[in-house]
C-alpha positions as CSV (number, residue, x, y, z in Angstrom):
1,X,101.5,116.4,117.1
2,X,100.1,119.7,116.9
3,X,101.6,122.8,114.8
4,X,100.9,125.6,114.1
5,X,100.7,126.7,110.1
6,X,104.5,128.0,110.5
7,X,106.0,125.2,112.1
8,X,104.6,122.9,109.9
9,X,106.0,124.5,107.0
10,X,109.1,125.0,108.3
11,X,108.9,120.9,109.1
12,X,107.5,120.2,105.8
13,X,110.3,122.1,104.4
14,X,113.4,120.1,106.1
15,X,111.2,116.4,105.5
16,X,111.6,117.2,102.1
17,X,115.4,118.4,101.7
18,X,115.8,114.7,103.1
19,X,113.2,113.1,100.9
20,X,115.0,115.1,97.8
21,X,118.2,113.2,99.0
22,X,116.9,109.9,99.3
23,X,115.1,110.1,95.5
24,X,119.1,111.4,94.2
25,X,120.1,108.0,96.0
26,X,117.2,106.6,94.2
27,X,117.8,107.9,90.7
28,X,121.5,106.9,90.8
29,X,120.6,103.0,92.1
30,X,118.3,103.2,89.0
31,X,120.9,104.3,86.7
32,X,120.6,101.4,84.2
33,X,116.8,101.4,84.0
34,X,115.5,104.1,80.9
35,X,115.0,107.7,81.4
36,X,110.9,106.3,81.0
37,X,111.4,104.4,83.7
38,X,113.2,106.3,86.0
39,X,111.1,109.4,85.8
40,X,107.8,107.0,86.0
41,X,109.5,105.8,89.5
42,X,110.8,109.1,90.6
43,X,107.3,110.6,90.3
44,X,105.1,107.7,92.0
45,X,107.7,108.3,94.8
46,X,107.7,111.8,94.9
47,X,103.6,111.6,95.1
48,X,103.9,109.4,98.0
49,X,106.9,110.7,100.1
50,X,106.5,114.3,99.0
51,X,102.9,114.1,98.4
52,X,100.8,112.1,100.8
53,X,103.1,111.8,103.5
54,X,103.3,115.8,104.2
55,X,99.1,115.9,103.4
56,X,98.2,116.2,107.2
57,X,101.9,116.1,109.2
58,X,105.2,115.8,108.5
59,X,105.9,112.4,108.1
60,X,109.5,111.1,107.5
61,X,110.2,107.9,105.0
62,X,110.3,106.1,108.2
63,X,106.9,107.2,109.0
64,X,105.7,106.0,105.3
65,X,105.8,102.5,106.3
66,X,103.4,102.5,108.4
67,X,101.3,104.8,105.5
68,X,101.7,102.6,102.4
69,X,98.8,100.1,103.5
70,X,96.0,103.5,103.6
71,X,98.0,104.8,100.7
72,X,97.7,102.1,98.8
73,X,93.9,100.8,99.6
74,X,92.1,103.7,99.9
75,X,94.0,107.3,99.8
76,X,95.4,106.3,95.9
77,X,92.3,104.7,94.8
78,X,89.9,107.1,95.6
79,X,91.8,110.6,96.0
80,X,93.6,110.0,92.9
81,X,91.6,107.7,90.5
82,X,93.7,105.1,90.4
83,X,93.1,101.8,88.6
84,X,94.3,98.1,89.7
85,X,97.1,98.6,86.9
86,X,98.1,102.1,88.4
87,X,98.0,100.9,92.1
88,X,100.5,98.0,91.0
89,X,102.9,100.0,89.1
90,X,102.9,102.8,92.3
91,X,103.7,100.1,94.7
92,X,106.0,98.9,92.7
93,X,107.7,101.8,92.5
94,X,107.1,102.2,96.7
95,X,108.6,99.1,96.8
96,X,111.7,99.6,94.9
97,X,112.7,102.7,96.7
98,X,112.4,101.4,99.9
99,X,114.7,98.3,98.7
100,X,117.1,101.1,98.2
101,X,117.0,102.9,101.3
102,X,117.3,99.5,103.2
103,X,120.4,98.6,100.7
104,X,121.8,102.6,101.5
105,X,120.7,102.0,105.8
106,X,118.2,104.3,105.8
107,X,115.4,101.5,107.1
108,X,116.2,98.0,108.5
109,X,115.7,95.3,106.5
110,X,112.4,94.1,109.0
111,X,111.1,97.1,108.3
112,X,111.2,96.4,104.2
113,X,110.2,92.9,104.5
114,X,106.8,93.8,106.4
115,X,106.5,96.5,103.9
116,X,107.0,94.0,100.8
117,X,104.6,91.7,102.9
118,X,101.8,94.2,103.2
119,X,102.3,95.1,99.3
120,X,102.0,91.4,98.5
121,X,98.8,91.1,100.5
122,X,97.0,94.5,99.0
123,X,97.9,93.9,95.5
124,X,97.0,90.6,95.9
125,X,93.3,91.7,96.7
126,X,91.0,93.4,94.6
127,X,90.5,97.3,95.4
128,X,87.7,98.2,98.0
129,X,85.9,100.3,95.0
């Protein structure tokens, strides 16, 4: 979809007054973990769903599904330097999130198993370097 600079902003803007909700959900389901933890999580998150998801358009969590497979292969790897060790602790931090939005309704649970599926397969494989 095209917009202009305005209404992407103003898009941008509302994706992430949603997105800022869903990593509150997220930060109280990982209540137990430590603060090291959390924040390590919260960030990889916010990178992806605050980050690369409003790079180009405003995409919703919803739309990150679709996303994580680039994300993951190529985008983090090359844009952002990222190492085999880094690009398994940001899925699994992609992966945890989107367990809680499935466990809070936010995506089905089809929808998370594909994802977990296609983070199984790409961790699985070494990087396209």
């Amino acid at each position: 979809m095209e917009y202009t600079l305005e209404e992407y902003e103003k898009k941008c803007e509302e994706v992430r007054r949603i997105n800022d909700k869903c990593l509150k959900m997220f930060e109280e389901d990982m209540s137990r973990l430590s603060a090291k933890t959390i924040r390590r999580h919260l960030n990889n998150v916010d990178f992806f769903i605050n980050g690369y998801l409003l790079l180009y358009e405003p995409l919703t969590i919803e739309d990150g599904l679709s996303r994580v497979w680039d994300f993951l292969d190529d985008y983090y790897l090359r844009k952002c330097a990222g190492t085999e060790g880094t690009r398994k602790e940001m899925a699994a931090s992609i992966k945890k999130f989107y367990r809680c939005m499935k466990d809070h309704g936010k995506i089905s649970e089809t929808s998370f198993d594909i994802l977990c599926d296609d983070i199984k397969e790409i961790i699985s494989r070494p990087s396209q370097e």
